[in-house]
VMD Tcl script that builds the backbone (N, CA, C; Angstrom):
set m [mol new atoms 525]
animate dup $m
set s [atomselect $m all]
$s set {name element resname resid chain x y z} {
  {N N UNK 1 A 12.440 -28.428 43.158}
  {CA C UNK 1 A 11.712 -28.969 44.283}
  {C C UNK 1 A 12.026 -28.104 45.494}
  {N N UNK 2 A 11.032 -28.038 46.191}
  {CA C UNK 2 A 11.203 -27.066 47.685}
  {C C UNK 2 A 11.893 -27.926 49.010}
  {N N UNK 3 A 12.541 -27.337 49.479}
  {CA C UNK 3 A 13.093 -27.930 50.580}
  {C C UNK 3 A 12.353 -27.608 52.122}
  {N N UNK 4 A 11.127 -27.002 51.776}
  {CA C UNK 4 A 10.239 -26.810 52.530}
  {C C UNK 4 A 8.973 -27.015 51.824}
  {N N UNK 5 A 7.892 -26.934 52.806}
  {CA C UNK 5 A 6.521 -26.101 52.220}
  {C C UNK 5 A 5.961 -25.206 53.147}
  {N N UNK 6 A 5.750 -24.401 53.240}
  {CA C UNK 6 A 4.770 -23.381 54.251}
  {C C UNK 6 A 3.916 -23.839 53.720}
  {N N UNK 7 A 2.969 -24.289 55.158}
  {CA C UNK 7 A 0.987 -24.985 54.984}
  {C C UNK 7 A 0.512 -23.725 55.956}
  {N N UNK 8 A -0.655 -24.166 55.365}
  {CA C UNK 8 A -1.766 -23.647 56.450}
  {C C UNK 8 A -2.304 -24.772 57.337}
  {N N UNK 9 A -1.926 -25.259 58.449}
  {CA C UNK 9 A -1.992 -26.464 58.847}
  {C C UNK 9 A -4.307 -26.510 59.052}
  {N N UNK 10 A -4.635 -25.585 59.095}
  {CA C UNK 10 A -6.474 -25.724 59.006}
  {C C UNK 10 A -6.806 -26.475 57.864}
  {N N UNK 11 A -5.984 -26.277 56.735}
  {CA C UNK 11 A -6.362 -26.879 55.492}
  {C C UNK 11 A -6.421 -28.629 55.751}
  {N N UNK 12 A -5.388 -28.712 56.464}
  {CA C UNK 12 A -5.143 -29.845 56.357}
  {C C UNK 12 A -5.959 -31.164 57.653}
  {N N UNK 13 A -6.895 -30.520 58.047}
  {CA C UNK 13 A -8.032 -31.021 59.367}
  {C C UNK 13 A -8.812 -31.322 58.203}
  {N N UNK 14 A -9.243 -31.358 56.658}
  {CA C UNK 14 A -10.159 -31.568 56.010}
  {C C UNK 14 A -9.274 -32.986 55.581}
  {N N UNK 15 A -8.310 -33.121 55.442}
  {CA C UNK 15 A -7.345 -34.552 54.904}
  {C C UNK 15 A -7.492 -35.425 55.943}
  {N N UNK 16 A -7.398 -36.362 55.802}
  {CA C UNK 16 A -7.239 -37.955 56.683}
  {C C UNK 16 A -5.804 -37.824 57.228}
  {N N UNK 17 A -6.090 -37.967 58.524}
  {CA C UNK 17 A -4.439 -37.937 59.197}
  {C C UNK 17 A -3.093 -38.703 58.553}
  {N N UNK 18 A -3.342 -40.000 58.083}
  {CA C UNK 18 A -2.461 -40.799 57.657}
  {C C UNK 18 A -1.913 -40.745 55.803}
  {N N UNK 19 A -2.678 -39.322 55.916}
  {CA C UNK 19 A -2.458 -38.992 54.070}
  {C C UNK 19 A -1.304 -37.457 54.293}
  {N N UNK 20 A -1.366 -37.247 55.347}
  {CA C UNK 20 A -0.453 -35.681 55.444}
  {C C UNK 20 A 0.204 -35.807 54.737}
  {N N UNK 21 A 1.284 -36.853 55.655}
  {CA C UNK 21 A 3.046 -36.809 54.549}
  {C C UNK 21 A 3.241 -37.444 53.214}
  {N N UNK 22 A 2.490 -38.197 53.123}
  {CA C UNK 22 A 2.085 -38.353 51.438}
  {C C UNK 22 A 2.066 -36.886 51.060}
  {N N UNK 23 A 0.965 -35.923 51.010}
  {CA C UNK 23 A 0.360 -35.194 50.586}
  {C C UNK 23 A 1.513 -34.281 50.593}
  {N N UNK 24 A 1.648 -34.082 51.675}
  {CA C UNK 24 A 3.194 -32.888 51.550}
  {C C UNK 24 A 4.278 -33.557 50.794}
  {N N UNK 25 A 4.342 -34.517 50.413}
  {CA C UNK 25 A 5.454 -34.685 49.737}
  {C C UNK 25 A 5.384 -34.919 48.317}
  {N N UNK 26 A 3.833 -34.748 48.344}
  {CA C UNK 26 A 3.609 -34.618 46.783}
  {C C UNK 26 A 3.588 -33.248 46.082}
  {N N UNK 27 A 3.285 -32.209 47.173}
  {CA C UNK 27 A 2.930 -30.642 47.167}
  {C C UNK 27 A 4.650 -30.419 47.002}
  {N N UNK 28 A 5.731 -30.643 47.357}
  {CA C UNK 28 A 7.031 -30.665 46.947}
  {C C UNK 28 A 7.492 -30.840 46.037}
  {N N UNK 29 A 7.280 -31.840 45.081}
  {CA C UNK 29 A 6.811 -31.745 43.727}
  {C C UNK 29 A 6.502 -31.149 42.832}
  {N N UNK 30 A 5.630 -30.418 43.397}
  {CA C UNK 30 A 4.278 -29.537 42.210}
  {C C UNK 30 A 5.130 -28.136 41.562}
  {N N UNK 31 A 4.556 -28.065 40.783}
  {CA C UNK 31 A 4.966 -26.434 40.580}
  {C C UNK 31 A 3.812 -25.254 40.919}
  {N N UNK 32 A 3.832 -24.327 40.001}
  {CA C UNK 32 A 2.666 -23.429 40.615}
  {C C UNK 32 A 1.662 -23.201 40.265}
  {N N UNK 33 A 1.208 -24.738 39.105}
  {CA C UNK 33 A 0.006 -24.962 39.030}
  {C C UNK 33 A -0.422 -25.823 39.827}
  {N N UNK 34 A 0.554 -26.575 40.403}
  {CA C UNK 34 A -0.043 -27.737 41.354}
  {C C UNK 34 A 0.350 -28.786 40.032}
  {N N UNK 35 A 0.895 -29.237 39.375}
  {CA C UNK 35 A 1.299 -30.362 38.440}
  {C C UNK 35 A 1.983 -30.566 38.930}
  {N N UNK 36 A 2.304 -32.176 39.248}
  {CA C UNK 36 A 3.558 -32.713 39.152}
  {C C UNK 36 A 3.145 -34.098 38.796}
  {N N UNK 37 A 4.713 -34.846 38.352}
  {CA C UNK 37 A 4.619 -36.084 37.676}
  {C C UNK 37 A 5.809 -36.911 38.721}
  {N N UNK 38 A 5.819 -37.167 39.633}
  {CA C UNK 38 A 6.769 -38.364 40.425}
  {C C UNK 38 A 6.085 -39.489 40.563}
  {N N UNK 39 A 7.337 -40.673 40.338}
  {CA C UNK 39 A 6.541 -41.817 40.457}
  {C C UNK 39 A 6.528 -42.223 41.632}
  {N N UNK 40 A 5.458 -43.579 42.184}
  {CA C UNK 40 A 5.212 -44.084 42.650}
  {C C UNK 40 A 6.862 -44.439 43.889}
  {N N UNK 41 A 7.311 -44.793 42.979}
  {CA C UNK 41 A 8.585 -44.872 43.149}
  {C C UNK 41 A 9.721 -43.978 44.430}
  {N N UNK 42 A 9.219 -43.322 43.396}
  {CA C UNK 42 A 10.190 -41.818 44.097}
  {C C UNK 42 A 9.555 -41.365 45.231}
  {N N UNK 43 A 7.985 -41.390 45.519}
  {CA C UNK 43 A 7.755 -40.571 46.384}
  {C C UNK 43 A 7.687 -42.167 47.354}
  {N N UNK 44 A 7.818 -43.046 47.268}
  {CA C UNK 44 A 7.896 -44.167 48.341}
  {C C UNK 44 A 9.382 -43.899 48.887}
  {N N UNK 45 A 10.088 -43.568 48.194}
  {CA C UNK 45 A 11.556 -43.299 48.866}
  {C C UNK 45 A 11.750 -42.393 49.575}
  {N N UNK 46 A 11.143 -40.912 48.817}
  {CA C UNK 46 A 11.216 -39.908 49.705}
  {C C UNK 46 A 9.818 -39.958 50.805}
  {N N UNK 47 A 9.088 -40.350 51.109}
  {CA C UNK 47 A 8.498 -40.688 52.068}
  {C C UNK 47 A 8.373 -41.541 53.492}
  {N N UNK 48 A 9.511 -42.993 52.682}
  {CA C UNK 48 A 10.014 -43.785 53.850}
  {C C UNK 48 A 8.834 -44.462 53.760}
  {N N UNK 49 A 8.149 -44.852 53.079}
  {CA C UNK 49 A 6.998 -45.821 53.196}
  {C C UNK 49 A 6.971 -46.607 52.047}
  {N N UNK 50 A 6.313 -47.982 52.126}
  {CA C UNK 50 A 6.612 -48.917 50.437}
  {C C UNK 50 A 5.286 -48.357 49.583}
  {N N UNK 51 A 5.999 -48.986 48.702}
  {CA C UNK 51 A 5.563 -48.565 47.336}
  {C C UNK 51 A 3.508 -48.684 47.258}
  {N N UNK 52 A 3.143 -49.789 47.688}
  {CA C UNK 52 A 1.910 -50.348 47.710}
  {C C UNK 52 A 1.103 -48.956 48.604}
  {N N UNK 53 A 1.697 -48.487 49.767}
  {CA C UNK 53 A 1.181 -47.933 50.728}
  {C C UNK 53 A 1.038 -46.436 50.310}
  {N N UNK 54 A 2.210 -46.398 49.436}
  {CA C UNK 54 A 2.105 -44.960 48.669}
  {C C UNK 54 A 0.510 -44.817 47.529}
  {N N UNK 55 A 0.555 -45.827 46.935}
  {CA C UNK 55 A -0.018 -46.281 46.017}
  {C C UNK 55 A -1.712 -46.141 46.280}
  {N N UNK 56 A -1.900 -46.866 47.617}
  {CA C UNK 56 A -3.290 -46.368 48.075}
  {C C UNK 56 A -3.297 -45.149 48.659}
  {N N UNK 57 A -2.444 -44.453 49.303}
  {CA C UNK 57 A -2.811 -42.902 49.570}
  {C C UNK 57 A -2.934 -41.864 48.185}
  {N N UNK 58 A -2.225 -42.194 47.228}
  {CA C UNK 58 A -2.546 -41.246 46.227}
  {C C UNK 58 A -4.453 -41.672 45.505}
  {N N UNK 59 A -4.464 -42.665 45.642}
  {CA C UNK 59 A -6.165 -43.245 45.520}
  {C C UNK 59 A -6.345 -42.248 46.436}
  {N N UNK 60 A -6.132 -42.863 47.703}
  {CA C UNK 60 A -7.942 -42.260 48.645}
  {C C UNK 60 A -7.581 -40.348 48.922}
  {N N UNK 61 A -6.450 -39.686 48.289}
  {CA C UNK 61 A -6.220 -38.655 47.790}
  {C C UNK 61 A -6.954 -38.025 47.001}
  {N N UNK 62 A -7.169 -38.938 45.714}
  {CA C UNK 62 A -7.813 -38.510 44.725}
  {C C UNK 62 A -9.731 -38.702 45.300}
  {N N UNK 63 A -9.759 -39.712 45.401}
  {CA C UNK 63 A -11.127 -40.023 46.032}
  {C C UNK 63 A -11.757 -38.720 47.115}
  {N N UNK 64 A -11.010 -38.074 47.553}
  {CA C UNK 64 A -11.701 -37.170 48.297}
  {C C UNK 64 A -11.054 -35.951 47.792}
  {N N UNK 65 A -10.742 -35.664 46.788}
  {CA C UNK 65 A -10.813 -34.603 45.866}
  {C C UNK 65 A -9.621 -33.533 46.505}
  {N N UNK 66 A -8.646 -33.763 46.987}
  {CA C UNK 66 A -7.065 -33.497 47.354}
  {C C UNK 66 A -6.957 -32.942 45.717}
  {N N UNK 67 A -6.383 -34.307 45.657}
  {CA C UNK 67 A -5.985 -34.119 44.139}
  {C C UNK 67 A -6.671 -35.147 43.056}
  {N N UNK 68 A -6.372 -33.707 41.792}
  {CA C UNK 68 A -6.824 -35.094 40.809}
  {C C UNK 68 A -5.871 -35.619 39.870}
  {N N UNK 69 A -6.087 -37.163 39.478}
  {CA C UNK 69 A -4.474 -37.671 38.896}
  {C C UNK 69 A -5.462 -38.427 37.390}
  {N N UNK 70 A -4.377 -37.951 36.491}
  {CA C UNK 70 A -4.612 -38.007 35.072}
  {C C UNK 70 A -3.243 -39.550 34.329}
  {N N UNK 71 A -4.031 -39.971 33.719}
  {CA C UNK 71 A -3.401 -41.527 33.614}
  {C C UNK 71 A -2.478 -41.197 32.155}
  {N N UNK 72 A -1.379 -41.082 31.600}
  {CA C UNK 72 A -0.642 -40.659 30.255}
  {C C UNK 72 A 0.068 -42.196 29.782}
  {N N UNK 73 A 0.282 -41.638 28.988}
  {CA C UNK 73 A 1.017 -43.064 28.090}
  {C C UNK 73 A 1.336 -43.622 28.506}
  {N N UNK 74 A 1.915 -45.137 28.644}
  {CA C UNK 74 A 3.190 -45.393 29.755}
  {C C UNK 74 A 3.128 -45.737 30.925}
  {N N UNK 75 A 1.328 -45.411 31.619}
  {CA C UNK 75 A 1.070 -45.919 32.789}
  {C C UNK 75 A 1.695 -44.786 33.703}
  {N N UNK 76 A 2.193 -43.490 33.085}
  {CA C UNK 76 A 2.284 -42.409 34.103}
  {C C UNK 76 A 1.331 -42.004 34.157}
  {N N UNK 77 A 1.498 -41.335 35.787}
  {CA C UNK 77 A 0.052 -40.572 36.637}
  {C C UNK 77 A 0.606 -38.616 36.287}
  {N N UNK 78 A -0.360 -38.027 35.783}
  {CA C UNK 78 A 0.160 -36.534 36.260}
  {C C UNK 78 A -0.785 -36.340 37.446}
  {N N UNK 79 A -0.150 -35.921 38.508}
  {CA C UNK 79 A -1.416 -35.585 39.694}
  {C C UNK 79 A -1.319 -33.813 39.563}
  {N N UNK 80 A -2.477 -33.652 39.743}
  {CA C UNK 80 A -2.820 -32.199 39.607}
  {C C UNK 80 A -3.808 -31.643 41.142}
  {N N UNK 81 A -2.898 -31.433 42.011}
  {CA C UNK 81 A -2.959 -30.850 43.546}
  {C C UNK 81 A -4.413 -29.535 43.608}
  {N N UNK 82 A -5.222 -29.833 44.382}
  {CA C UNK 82 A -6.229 -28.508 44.420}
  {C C UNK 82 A -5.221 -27.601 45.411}
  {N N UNK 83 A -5.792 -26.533 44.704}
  {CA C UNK 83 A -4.817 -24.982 44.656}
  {C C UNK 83 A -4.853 -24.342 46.513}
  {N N UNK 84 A -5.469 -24.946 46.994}
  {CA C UNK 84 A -6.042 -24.501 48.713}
  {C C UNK 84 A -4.734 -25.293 49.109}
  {N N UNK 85 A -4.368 -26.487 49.121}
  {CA C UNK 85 A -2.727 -27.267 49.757}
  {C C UNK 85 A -1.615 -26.559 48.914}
  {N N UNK 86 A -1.484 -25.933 47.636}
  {CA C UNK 86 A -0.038 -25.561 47.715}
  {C C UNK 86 A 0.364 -24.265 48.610}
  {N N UNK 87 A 1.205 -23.990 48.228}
  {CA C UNK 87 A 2.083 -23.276 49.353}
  {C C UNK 87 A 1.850 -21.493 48.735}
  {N N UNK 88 A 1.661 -20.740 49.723}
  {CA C UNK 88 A 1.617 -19.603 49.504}
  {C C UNK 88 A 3.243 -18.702 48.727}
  {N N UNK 89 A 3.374 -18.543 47.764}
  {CA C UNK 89 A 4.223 -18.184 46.932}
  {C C UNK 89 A 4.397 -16.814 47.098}
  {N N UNK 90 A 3.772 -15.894 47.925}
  {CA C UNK 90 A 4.322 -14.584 48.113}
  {C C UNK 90 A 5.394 -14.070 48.840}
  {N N UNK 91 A 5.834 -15.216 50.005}
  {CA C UNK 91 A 6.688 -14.743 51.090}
  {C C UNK 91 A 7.911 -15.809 50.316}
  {N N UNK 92 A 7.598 -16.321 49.757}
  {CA C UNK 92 A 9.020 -17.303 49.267}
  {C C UNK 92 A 9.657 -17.231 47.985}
  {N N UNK 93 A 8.644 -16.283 46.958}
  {CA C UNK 93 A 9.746 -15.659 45.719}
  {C C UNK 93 A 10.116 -14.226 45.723}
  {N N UNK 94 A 10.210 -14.448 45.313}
  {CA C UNK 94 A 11.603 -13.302 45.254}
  {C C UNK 94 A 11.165 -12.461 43.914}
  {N N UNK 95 A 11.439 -11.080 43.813}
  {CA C UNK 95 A 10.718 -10.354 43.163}
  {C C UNK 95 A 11.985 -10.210 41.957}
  {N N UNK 96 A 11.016 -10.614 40.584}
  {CA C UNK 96 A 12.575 -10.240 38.851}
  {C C UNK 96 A 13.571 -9.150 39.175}
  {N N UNK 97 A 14.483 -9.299 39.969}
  {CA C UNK 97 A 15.680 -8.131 39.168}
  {C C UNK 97 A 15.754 -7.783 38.285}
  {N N UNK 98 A 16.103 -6.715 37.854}
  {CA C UNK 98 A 16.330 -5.702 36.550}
  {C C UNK 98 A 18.062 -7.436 35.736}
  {N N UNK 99 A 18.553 -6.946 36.828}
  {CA C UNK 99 A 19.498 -7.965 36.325}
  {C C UNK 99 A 19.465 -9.359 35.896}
  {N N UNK 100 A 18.455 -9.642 36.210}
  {CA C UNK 100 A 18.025 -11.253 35.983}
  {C C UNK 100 A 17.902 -11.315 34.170}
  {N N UNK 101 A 18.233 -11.666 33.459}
  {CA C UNK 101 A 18.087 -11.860 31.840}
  {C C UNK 101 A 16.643 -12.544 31.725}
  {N N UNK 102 A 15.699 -11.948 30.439}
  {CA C UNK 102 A 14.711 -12.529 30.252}
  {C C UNK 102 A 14.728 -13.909 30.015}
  {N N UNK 103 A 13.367 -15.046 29.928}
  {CA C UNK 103 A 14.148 -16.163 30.149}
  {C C UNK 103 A 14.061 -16.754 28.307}
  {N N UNK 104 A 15.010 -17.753 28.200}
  {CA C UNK 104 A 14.804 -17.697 26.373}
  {C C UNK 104 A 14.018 -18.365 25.745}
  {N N UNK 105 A 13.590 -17.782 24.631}
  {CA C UNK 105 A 12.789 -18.256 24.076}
  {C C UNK 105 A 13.150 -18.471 22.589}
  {N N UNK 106 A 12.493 -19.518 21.538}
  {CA C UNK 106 A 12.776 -19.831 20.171}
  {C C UNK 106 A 13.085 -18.558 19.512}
  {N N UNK 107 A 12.398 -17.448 19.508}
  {CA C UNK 107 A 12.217 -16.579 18.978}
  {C C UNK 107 A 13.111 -15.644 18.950}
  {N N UNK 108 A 13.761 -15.325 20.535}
  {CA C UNK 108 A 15.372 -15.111 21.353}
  {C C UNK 108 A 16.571 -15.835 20.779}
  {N N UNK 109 A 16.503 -17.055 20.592}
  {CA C UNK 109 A 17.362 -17.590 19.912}
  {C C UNK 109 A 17.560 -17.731 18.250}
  {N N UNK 110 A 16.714 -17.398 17.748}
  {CA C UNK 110 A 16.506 -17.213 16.347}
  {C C UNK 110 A 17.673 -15.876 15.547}
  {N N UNK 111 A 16.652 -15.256 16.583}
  {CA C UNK 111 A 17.625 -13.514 16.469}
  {C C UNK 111 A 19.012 -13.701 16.863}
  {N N UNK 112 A 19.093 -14.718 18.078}
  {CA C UNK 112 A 20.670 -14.533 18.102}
  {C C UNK 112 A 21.650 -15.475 17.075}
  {N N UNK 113 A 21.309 -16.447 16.348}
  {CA C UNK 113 A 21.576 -16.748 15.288}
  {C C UNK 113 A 21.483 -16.068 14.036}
  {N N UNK 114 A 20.467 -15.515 13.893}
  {CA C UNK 114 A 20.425 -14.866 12.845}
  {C C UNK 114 A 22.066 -13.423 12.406}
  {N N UNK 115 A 22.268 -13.318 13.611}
  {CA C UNK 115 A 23.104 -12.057 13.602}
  {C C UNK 115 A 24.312 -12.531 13.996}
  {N N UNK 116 A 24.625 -13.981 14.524}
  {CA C UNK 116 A 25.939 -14.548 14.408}
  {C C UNK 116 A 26.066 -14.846 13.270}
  {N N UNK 117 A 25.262 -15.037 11.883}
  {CA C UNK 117 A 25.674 -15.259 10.760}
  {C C UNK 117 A 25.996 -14.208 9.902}
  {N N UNK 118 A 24.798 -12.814 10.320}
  {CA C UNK 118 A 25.285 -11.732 9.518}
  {C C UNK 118 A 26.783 -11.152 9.659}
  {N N UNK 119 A 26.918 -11.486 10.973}
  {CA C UNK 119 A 28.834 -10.990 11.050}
  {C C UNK 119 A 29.476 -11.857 10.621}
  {N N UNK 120 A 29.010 -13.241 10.677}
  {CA C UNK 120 A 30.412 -14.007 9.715}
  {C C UNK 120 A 30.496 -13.762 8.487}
  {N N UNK 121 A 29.348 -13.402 7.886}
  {CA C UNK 121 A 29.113 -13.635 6.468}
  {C C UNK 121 A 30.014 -11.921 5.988}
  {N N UNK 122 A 29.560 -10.805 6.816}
  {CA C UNK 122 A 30.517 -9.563 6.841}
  {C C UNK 122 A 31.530 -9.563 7.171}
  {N N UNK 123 A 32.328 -10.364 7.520}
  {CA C UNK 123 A 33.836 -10.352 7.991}
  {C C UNK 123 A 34.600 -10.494 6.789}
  {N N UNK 124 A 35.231 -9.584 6.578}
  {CA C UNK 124 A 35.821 -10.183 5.663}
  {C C UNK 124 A 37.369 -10.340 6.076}
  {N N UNK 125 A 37.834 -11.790 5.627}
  {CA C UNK 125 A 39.515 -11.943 6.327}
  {C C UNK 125 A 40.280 -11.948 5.062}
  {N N UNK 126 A 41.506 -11.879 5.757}
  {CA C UNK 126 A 42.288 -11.579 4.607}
  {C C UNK 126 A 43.581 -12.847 4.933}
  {N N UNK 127 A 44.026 -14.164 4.238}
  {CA C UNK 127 A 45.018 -14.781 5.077}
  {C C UNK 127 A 46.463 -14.530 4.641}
  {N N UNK 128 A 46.316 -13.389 3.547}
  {CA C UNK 128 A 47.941 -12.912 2.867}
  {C C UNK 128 A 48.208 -13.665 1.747}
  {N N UNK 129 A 49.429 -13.218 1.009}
  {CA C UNK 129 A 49.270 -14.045 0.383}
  {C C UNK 129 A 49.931 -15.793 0.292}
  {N N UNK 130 A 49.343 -16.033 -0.539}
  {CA C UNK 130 A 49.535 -17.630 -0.503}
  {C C UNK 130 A 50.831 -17.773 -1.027}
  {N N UNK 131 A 51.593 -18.539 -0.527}
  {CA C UNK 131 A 52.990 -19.022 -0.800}
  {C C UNK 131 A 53.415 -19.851 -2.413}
  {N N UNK 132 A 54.250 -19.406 -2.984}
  {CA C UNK 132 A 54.428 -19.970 -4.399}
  {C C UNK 132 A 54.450 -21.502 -4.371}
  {N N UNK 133 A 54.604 -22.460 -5.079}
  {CA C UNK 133 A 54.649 -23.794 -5.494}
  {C C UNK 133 A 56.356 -24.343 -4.912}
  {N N UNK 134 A 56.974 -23.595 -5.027}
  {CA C UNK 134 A 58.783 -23.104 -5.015}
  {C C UNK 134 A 58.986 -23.264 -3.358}
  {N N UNK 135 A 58.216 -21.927 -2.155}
  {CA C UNK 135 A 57.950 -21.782 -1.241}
  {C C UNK 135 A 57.607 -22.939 -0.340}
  {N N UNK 136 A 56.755 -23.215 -1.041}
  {CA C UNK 136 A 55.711 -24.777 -0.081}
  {C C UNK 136 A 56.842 -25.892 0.070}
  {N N UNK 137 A 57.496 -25.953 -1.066}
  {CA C UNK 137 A 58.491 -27.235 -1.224}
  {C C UNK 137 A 59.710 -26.861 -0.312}
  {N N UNK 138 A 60.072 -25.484 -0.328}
  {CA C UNK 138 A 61.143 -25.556 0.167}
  {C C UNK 138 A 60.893 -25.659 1.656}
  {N N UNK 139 A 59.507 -25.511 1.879}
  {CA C UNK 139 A 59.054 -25.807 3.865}
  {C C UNK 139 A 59.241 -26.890 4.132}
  {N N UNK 140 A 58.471 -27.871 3.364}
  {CA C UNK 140 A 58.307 -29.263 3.324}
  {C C UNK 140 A 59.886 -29.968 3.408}
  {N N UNK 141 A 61.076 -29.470 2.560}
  {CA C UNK 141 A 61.608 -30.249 2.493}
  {C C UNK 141 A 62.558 -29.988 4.063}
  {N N UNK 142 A 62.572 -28.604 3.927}
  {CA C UNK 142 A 63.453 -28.276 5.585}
  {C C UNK 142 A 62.952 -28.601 6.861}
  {N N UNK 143 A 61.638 -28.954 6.558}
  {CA C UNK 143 A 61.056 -29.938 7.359}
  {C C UNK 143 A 61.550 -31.380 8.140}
  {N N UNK 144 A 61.856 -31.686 6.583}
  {CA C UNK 144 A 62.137 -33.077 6.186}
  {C C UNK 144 A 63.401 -33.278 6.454}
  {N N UNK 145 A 64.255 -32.592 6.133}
  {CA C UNK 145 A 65.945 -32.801 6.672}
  {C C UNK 145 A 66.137 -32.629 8.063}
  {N N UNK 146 A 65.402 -32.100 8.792}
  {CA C UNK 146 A 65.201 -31.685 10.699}
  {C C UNK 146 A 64.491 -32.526 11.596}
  {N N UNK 147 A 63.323 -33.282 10.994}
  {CA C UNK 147 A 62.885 -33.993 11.709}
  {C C UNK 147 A 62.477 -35.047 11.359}
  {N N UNK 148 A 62.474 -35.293 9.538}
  {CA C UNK 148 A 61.572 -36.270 8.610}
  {C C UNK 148 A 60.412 -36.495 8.698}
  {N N UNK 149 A 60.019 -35.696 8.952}
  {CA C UNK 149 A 58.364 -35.112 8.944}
  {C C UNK 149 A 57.774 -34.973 7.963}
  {N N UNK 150 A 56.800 -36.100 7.087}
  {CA C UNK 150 A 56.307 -35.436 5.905}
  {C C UNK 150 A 55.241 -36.564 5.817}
  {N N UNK 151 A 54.457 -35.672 4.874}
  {CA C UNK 151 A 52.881 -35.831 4.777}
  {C C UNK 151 A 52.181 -37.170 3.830}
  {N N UNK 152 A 51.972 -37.580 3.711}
  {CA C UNK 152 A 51.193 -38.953 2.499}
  {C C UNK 152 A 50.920 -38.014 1.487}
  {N N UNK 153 A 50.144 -36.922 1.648}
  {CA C UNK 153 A 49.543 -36.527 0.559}
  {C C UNK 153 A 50.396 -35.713 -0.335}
  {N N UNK 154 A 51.565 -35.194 0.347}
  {CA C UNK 154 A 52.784 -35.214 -0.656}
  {C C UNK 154 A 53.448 -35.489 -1.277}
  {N N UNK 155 A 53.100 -36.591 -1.256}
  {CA C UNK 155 A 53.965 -37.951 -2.570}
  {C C UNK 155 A 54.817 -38.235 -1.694}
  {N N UNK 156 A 55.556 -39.204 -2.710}
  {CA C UNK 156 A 57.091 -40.111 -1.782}
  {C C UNK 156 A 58.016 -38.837 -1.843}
  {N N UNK 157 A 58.182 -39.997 -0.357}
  {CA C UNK 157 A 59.551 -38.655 -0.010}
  {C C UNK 157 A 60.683 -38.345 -0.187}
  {N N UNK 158 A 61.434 -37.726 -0.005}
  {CA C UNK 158 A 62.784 -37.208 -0.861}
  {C C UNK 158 A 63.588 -38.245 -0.831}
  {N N UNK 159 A 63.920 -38.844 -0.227}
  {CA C UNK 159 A 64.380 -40.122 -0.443}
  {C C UNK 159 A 64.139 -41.387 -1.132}
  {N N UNK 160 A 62.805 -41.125 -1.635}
  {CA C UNK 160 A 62.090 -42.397 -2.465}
  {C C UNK 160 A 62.365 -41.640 -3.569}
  {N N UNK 161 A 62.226 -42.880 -4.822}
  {CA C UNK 161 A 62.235 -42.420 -6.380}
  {C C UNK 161 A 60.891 -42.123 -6.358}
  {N N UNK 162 A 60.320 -40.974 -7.134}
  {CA C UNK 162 A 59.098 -40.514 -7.692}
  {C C UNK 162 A 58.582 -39.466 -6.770}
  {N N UNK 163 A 59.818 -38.464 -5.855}
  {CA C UNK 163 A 59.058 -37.612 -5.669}
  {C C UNK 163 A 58.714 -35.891 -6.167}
  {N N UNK 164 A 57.604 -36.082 -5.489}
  {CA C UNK 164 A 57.359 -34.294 -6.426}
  {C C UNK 164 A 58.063 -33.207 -6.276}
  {N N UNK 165 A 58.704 -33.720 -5.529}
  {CA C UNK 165 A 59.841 -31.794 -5.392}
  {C C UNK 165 A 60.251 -31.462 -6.569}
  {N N UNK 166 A 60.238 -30.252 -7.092}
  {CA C UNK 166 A 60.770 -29.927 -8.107}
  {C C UNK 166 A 62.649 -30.084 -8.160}
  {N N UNK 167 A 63.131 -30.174 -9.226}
  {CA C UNK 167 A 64.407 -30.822 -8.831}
  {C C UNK 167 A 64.872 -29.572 -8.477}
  {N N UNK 168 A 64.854 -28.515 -8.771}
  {CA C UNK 168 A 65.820 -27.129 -8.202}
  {C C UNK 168 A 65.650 -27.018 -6.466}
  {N N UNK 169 A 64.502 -27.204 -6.115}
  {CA C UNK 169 A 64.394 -27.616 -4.955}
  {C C UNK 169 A 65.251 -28.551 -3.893}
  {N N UNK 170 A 65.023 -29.946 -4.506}
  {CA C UNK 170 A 65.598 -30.748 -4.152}
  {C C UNK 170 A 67.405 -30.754 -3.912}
  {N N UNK 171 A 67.989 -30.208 -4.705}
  {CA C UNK 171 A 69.138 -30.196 -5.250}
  {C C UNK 171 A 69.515 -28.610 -3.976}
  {N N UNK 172 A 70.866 -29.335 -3.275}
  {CA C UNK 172 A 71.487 -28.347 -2.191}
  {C C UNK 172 A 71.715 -27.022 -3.129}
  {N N UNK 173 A 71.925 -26.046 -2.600}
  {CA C UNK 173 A 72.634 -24.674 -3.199}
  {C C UNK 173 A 73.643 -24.595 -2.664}
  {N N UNK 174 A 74.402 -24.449 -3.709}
  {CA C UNK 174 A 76.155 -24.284 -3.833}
  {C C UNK 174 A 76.659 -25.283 -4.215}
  {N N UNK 175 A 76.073 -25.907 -5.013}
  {CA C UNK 175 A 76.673 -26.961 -5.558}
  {C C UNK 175 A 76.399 -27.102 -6.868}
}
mol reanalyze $m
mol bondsrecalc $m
mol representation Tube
mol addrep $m
């Protein structure tokens, strides 16, 4: 939304005096076809006038061919602004930088998926090798004597009858 509008204030001697700020505050709205969709609502707030009063200026708007408003599902209005009230767009954008990124599209994003998968799928990792049956137990259990830290899915623990440590494991060295 613009925090201005540059008018041509001549244009606006063809509008009914008491439709201006309606009108400009619907042209705030619009984009640069002149579409916009605010409700009733919104532009009574940002206008400072009630809802009803908004309500007949976008009528006698349309009635004298300002704008024309299209009725959608739902009981929304799209109003579609004649192109003579929006705002002259040459002195107020700003010309694409080289630096500005194109803007994205499905097709942009496709490709960039497509080629985040070809490198995962080419990576190849390597995590070393995997630790013996012997190894794992003896983590688990030095684990287990330091902090008693141990897992469910490891069976009962060294202290319970029935667990899986292998007994060479289990059993101190040097003894």
């Amino acid at each position: 939304m613009l925090s201005f509008v540059p008018i041509t204030l001549d244009l606006y001697r063809s509008v009914r005096r008491h439709l201006h700020w309606t009108l400009q505050n619907l042209v705030a709205f619009a984009d640069r076809d002149g579409k916009c969709f605010p409700s009733v609502r919104t532009l009574a707030a940002r206008t400072g006038t009630p809802r009803t009063t908004v309500w007949r200026h976008l009528r006698q708007l349309a009635e004298d061919g300002v704008i024309a408003r299209q009725r959608r599902p739902g009981g929304v209005y799209v109003y579609v602004i004649d192109k003579a009230f929006l705002p002259a767009m040459r002195g107020l954008s700003h010309r694409r930088n080289q630096a500005v990124p194109p803007a994205r599209t499905e097709e942009n994003q496709a490709k960039k998926t497509e080629g985040a998968r070809a490198r995962f799928v080419d990576r190849k990792v390597s995590f070393g090798e995997m630790p013996d049956e012997h190894a794992k137990w003896q983590a688990r259990l030095r684990s287990w004597r330091q902090s008693r830290f141990w897992l469910p899915l490891w069976g009962p623990r060294p202290d319970q009858s029935g667990c899986f440590a292998p007994l060479a494991v289990l059993l101190p060295t040097g003894t």
